[in-house]
C-alpha positions in Angstrom: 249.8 -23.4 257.3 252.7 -26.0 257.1 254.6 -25.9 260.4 257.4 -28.2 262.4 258.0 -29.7 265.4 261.6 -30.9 266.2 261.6 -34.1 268.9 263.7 -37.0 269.5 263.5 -40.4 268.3 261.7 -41.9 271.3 259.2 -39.3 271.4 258.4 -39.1 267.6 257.6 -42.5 267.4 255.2 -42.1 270.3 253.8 -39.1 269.1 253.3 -40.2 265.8 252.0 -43.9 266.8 249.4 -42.5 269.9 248.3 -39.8 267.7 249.0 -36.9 269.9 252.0 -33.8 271.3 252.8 -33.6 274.6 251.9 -29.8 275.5 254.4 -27.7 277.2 253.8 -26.2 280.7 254.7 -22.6 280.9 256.5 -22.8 283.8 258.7 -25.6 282.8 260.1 -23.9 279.8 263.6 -23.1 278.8 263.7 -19.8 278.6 263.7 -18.0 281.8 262.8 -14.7 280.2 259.2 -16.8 278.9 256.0 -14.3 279.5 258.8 -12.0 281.8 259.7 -10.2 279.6 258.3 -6.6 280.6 260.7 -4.4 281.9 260.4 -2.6 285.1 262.3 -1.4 288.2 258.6 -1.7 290.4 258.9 -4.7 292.5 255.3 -4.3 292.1 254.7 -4.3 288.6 257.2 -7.4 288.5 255.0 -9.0 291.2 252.0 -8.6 288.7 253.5 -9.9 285.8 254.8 -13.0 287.5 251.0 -13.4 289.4 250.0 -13.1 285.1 252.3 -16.1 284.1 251.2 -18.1 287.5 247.6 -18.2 286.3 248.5 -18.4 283.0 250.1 -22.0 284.0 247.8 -23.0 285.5 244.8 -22.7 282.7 246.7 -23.3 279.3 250.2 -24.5 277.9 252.0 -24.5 274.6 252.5 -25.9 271.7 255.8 -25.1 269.8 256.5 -25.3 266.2 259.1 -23.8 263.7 258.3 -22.2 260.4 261.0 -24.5 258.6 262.8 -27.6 259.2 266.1 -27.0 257.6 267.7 -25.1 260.0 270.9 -27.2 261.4 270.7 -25.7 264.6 267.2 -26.4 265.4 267.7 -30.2 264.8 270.8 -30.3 267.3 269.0 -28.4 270.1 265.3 -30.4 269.5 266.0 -33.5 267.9 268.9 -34.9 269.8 271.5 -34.1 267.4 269.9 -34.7 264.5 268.9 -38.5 265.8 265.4 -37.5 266.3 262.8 -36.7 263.5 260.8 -33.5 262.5 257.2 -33.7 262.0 255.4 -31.5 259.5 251.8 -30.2 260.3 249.1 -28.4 258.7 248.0 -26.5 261.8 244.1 -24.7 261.1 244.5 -23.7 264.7 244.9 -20.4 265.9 249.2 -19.9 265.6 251.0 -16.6 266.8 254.5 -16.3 265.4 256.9 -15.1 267.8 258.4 -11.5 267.9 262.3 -11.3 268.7 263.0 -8.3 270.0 266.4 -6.7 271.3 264.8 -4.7 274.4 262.0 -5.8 276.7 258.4 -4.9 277.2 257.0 -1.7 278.4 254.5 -3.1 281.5 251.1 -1.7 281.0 249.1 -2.1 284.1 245.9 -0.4 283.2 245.6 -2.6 279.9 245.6 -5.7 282.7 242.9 -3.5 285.0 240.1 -4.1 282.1 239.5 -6.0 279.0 239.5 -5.0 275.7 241.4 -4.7 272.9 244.0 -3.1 274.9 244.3 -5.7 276.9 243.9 -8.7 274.5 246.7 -6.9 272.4 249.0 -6.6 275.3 248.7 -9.7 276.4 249.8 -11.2 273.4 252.5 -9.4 273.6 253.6 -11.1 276.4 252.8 -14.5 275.3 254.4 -14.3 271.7 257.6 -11.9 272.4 261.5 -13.4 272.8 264.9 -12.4 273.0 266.2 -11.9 269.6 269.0 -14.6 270.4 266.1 -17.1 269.8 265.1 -15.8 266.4 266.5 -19.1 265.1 263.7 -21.0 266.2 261.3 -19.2 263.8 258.4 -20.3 266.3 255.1 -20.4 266.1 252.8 -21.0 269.1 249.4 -22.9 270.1 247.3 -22.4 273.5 246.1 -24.7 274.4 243.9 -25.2 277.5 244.5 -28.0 279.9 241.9 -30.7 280.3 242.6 -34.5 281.2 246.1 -35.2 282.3 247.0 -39.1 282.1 249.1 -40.9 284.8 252.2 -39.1 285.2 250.7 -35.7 285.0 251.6 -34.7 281.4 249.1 -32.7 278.8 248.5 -33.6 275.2 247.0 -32.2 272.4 245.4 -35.2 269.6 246.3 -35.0 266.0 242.9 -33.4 265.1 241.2 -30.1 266.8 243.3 -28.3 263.4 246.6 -30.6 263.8 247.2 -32.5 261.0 250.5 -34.7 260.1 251.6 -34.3 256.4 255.2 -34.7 257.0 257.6 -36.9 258.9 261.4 -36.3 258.3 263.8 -38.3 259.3 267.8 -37.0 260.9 270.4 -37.1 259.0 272.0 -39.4 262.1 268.7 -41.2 263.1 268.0 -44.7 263.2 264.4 -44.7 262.7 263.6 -47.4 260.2 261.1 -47.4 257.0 259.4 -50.1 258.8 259.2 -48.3 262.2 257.6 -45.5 260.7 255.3 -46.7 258.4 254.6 -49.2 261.9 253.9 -46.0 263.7 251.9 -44.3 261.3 249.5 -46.9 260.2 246.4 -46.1 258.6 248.1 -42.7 258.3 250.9 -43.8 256.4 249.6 -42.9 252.6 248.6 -39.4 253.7 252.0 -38.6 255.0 255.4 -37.8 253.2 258.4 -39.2 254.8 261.8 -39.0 253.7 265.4 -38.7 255.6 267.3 -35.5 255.9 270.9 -35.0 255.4 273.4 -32.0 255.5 273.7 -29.8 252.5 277.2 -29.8 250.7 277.3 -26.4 249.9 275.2 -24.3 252.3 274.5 -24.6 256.5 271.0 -26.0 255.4 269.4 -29.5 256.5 268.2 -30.8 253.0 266.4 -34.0 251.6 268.4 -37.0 250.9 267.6 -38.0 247.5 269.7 -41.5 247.5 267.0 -43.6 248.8 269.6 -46.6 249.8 270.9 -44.3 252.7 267.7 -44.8 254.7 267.0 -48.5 255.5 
């Protein structure tokens, strides 16, 4: 499966060059609602939920992608205005798409008493279920568990484990170079499309710039 991960110019270079994506702690994402988003007037059941996403943090993060990369909205909110770059994987690892949903989550206590199928089901539910104002994002999502951190505390996930870069694409208002990139991709470099991005004249679409002499 061919999926995309929006980031900014620093980062993409880094990523790209050290192999590797930072991965996302749960409790440090955007979305307040994230893994809350069971509905309940119980300050109990609440309590529960939240003790769910506390462990949850503490044992695994995330790994977000998009199902496209033309979508101008996702470039200004990810990929600093469209200065960053978008990187294209072929992901073999287990990805859940995202449900967007208009109403929250019935909570369902005894399917997080016991395991099962019940329970396995539920909880994906709660992992993989947004707002519907976020349906833009078209996500996909990773688990991954959290071994070594380095220095400053961060996670990442290497480019292998079912992560493979294919494609690198380049904002329409980036200065990434040619040179930087193929720099940062190295031995990579043959394996790995790359071409800059620019708006569409006709539509509300990111597309592929075709004139090669806009992208030094």
């Amino acid at each position: 499966m061919r999926l995309y991960h929006f980031t900014n110019r620093q980062y993409g270079l880094e990523n790209i060059e050290r192999r590797r994506l930072k991965i996302a702690r749960i409790s440090r994402l955007n979305d307040p609602f994230e893994f809350l988003g069971v509905a309940s007037r119980s300050a109990d059941v609440r309590r529960r939920y939240k003790e769910l996403k506390s462990g949850w943090d503490k044992m695994m993060g995330v790994l977000c992608f998009s199902g496209g990369w033309r979508n101008p909205v996702q470039w200004s909110h990810y990929a600093d205005h469209h200065r960053g770059v978008c990187l294209g994987f072929d992901i073999d690892a287990q990805a859940h798409k995202v449900d967007y949903v208009e109403h929250r989550l019935s909570p369902n206590m005894r399917a997080l008493t016991k395991e099962g199928p019940a329970a396995e089901k539920h909880v994906m539910q709660i992992l993989t279920t947004k707002f519907i104002h976020w349906s833009y994002e078209d996500e996909y999502r990773v688990f991954p568990g959290l071994d070594e951190k380095d220095d400053h505390g961060l996670y990442f996930f290497p480019f292998a484990n079912g992560l493979t870069l294919k494609q690198v694409i380049v904002g329409h208002d980036s200065t990434v170079t040619r040179t930087e990139l193929s720099d940062a991709l190295g031995e990579l470099g043959p394996s790995v499309e790359r071409f800059k991005a620019r708006l569409a004249f006709q539509t509300f679409e990111v597309v592929k710039q075709q004139n090669a002499s806009f992208w030094k």
